[in-house]
C-alpha positions as protocol buffer text, in pm:
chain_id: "A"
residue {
  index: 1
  type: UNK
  ca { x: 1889 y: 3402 z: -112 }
}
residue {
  index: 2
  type: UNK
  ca { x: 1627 y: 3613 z: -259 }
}
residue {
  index: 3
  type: UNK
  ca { x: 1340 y: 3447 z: -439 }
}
residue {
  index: 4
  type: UNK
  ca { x: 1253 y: 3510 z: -816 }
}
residue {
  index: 5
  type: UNK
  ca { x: 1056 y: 3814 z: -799 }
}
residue {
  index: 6
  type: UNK
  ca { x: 1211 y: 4048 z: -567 }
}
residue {
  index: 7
  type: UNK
  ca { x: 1558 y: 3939 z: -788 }
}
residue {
  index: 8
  type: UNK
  ca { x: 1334 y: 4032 z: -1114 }
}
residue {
  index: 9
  type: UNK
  ca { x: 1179 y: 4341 z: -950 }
}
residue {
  index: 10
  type: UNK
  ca { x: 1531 y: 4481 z: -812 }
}
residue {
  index: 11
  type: UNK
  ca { x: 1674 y: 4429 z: -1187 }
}
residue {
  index: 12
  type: UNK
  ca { x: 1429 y: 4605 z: -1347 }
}
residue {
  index: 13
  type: UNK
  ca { x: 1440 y: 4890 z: -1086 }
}
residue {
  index: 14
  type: UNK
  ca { x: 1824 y: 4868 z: -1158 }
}
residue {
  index: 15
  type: UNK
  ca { x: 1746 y: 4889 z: -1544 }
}
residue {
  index: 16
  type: UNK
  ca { x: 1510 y: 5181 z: -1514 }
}
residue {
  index: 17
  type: UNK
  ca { x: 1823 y: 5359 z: -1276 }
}
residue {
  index: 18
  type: UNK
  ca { x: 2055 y: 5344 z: -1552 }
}
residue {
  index: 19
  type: UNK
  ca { x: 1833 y: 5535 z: -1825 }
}
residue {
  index: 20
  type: UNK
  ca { x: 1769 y: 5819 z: -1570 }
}
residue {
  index: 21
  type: UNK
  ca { x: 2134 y: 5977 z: -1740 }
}
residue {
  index: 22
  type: UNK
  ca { x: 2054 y: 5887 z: -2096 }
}
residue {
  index: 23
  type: UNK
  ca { x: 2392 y: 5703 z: -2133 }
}
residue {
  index: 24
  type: UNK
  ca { x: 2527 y: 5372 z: -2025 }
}
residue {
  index: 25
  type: UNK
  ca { x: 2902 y: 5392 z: -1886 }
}
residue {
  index: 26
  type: UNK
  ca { x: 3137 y: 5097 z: -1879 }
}
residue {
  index: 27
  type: UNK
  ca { x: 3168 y: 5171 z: -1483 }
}
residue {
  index: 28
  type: UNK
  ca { x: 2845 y: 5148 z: -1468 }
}
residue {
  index: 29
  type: UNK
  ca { x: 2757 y: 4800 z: -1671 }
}
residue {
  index: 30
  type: UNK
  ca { x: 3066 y: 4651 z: -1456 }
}
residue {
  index: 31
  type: UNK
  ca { x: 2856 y: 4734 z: -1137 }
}
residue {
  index: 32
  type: UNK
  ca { x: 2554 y: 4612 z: -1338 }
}
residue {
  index: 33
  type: UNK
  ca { x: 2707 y: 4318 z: -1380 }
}
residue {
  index: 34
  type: UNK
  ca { x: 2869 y: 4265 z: -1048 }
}
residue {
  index: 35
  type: UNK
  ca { x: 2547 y: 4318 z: -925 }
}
residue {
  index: 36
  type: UNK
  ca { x: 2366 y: 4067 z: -1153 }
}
residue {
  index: 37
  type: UNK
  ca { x: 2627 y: 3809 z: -985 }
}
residue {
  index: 38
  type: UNK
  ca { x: 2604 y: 3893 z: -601 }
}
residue {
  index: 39
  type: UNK
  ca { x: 2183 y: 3851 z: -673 }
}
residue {
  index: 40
  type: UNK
  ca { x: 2249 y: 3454 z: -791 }
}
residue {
  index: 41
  type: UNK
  ca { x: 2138 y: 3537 z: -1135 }
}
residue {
  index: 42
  type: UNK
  ca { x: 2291 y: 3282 z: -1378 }
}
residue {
  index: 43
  type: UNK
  ca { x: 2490 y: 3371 z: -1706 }
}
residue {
  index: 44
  type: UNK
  ca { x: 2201 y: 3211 z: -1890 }
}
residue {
  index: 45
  type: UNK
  ca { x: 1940 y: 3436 z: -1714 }
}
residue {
  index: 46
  type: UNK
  ca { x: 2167 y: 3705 z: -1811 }
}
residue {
  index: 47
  type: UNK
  ca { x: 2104 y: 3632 z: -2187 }
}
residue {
  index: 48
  type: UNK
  ca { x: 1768 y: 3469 z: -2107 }
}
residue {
  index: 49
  type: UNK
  ca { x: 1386 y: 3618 z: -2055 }
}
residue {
  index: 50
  type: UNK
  ca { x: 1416 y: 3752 z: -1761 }
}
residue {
  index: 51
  type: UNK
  ca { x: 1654 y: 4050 z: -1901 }
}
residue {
  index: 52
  type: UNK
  ca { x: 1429 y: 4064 z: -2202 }
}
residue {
  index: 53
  type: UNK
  ca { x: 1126 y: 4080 z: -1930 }
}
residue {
  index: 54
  type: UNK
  ca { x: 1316 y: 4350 z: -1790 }
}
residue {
  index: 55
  type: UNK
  ca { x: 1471 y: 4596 z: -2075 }
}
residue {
  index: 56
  type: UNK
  ca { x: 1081 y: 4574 z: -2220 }
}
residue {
  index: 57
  type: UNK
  ca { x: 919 y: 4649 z: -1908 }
}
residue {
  index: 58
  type: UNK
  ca { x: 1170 y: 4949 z: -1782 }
}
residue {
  index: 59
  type: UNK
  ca { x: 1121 y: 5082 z: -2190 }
}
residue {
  index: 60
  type: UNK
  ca { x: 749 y: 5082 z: -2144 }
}
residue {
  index: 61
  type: UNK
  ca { x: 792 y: 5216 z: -1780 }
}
residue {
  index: 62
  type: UNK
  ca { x: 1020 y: 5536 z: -1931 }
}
residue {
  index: 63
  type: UNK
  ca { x: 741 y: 5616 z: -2177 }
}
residue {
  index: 64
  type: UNK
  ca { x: 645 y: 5892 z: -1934 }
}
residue {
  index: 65
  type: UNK
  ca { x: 707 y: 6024 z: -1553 }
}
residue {
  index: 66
  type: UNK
  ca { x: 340 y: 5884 z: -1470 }
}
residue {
  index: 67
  type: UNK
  ca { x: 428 y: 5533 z: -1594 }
}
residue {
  index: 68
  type: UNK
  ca { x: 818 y: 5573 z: -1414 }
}
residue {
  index: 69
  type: UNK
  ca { x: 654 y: 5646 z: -1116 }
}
residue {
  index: 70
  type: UNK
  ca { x: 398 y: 5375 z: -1093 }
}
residue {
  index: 71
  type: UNK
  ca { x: 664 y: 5109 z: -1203 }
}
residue {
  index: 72
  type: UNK
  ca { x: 879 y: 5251 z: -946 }
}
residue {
  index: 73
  type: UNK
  ca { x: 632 y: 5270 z: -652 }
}
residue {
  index: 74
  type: UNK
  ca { x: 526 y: 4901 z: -719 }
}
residue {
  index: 75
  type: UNK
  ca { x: 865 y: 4739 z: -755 }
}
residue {
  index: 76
  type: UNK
  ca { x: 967 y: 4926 z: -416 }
}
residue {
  index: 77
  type: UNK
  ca { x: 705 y: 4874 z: -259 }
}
residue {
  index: 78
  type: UNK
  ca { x: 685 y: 4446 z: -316 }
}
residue {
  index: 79
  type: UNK
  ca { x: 1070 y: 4514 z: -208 }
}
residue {
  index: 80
  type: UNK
  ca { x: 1014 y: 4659 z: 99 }
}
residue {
  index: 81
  type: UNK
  ca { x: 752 y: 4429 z: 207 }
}
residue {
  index: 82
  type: UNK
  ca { x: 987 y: 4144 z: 107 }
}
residue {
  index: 83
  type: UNK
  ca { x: 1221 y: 4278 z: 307 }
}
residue {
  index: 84
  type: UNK
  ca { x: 1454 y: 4372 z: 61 }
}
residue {
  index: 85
  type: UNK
  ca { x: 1487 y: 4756 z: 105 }
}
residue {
  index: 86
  type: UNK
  ca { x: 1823 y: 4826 z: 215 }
}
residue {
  index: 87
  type: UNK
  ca { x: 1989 y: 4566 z: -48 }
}
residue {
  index: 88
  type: UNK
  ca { x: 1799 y: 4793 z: -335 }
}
residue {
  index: 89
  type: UNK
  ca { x: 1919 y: 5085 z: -227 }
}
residue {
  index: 90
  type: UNK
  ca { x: 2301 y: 4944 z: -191 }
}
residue {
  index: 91
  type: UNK
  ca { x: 2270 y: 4850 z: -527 }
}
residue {
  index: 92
  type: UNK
  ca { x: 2125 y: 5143 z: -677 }
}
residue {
  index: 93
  type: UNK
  ca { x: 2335 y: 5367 z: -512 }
}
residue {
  index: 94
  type: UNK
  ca { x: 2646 y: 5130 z: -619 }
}
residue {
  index: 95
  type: UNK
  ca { x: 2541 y: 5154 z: -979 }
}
residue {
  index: 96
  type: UNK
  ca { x: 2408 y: 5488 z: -1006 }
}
residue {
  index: 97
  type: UNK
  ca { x: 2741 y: 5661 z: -842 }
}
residue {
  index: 98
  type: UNK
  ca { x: 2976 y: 5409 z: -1025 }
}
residue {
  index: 99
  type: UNK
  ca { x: 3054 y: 5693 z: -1295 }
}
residue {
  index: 100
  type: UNK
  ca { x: 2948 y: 6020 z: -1049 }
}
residue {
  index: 101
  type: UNK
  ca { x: 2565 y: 6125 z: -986 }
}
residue {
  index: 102
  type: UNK
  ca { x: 2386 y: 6356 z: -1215 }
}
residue {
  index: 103
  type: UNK
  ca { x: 2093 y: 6598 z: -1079 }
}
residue {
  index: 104
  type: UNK
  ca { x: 1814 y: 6307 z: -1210 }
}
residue {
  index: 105
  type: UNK
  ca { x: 2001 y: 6018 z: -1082 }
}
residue {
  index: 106
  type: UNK
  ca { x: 2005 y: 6147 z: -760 }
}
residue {
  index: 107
  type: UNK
  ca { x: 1684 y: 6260 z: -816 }
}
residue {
  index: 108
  type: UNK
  ca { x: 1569 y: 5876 z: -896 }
}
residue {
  index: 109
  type: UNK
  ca { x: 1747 y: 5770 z: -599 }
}
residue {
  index: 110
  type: UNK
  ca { x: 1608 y: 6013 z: -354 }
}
residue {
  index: 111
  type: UNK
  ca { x: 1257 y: 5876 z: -463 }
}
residue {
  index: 112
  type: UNK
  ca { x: 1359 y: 5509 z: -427 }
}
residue {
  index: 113
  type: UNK
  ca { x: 1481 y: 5580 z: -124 }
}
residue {
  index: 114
  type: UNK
  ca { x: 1167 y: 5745 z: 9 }
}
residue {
  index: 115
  type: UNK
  ca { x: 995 y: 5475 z: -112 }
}
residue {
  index: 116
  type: UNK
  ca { x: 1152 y: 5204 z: 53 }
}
residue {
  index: 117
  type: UNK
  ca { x: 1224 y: 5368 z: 397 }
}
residue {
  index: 118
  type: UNK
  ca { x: 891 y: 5552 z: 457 }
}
């Protein structure tokens, strides 16, 4: 079971994946939300302050490419040293391609990738 804050940290980098297309598909909040499950978070949590904690800091994070890429680089990095790289990247890629891959979500997941492999 993962602990708290690699579960929090591979939200939010889930969060920040799905505003790299501007839009929010259904196929894509089902994944979301299948994903949400397979990670142990609770319904309540779902509702709760850690999604608040989340949406806010991926928000603040998309404010510019400088502040995506530090919030990105930190959250993959205390990943990978948790040992959490590959089940990041299943998920991103799960979410990301649920409704096809646009040029900057494979762009987003190229860098996560890089990120946690490297």
């Amino acid at each position: 079971m993962m602990d708290t804050v690699s579960q929090q940290d591979l939200v939010e980098l889930l969060f920040l994946a799905l505003y790299q297309d501007g839009h929010l598909s259904v196929e894509e909040d089902s994944m979301l939300q299948k994903a949400l499950t397979a990670l142990g978070w609770e319904p309540e949590e779902r509702s709760g302050p850690s999604v608040g904690k989340a949406f806010s800091a991926v928000r603040a994070a998309n404010a510019s490419d400088e502040l995506k890429e530090m919030f990105l680089w930190e959250r993959a990095k205390r990943l990978k040293d948790a040992g959490y790289s590959i089940v990041t990247l299943e998920w991103l890629g799960k979410v990301l391609a649920s409704d096809g891959l646009d040029g900057d979500e494979k762009r987003f997941l190229e860098r996560a990738e890089k990120l946690l492999l490297d």
